[in-house]
C-alpha positions as CSV (number, residue, x, y, z in Angstrom):
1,X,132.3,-28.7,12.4
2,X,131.6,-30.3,8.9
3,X,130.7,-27.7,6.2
4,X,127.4,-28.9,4.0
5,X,127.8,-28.5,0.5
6,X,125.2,-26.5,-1.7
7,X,122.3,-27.6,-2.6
8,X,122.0,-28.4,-6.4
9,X,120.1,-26.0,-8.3
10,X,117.3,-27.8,-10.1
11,X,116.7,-27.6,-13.8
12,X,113.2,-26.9,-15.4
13,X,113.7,-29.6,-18.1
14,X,114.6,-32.2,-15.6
15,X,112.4,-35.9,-15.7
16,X,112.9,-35.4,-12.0
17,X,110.8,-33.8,-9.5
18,X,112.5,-31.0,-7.4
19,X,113.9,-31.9,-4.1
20,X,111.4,-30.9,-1.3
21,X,112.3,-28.0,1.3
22,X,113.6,-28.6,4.5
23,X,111.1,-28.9,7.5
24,X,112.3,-26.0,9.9
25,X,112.3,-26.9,13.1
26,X,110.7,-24.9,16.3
27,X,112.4,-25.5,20.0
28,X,111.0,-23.5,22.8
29,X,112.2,-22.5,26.1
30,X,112.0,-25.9,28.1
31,X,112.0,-28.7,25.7
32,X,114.2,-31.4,26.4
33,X,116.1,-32.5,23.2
34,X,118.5,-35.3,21.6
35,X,121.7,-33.9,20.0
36,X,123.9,-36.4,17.5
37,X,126.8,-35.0,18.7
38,X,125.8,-33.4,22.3
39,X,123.9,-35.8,23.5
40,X,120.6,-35.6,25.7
41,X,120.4,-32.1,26.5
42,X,117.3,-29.1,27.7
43,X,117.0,-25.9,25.8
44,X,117.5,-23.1,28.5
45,X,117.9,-20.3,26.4
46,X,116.3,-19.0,22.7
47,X,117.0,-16.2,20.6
48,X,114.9,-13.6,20.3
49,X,115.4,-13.8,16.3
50,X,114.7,-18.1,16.5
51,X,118.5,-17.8,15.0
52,X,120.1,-20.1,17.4
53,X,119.8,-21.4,21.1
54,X,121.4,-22.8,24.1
55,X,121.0,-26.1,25.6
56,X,122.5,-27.4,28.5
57,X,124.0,-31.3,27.9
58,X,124.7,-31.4,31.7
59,X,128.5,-31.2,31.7
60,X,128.6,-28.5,29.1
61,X,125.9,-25.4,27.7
62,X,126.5,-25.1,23.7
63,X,124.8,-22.5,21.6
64,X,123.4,-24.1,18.5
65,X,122.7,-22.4,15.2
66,X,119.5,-22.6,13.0
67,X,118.7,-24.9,10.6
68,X,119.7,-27.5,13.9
69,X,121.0,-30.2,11.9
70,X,121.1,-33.8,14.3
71,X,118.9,-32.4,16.8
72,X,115.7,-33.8,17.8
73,X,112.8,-32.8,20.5
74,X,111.8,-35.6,22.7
């Protein structure tokens, strides 16, 4: 798994805007989703915290952690 590296902090006197906050995204029990990695997979399983879930890719069940980078609902 690829480590992300930290955000920049942004400075007050910067011409720049500040970079936007992620959208979190929200899976719930059925969906069926698009993993970069994974594949085409259903979400049989969420957290009761929203902290990670399980998805089925047909030949293999992965638990995936929140903030679900490369994952998409269909």
């Amino acid at each position: 798994m690829t480590k992300r590296p930290a955000p920049r902090r942004h400075l007050p006197t910067s011409p720049f805007k500040a970079p936007a906050d992620p959208v979190l995204k929200h899976f719930t029990l059925g969906d069926r989703v698009s993993h970069d990695q994974h594949g085409l997979g259903k979400v049989i399983a969420v957290e009761a915290s929203g902290e990670a879930m399980l998805v089925d890719f047909g030949s293999q069940q992965t638990r995936i952690v929140s903030p679900y980078y490369g994952m998409h609902k269909l």
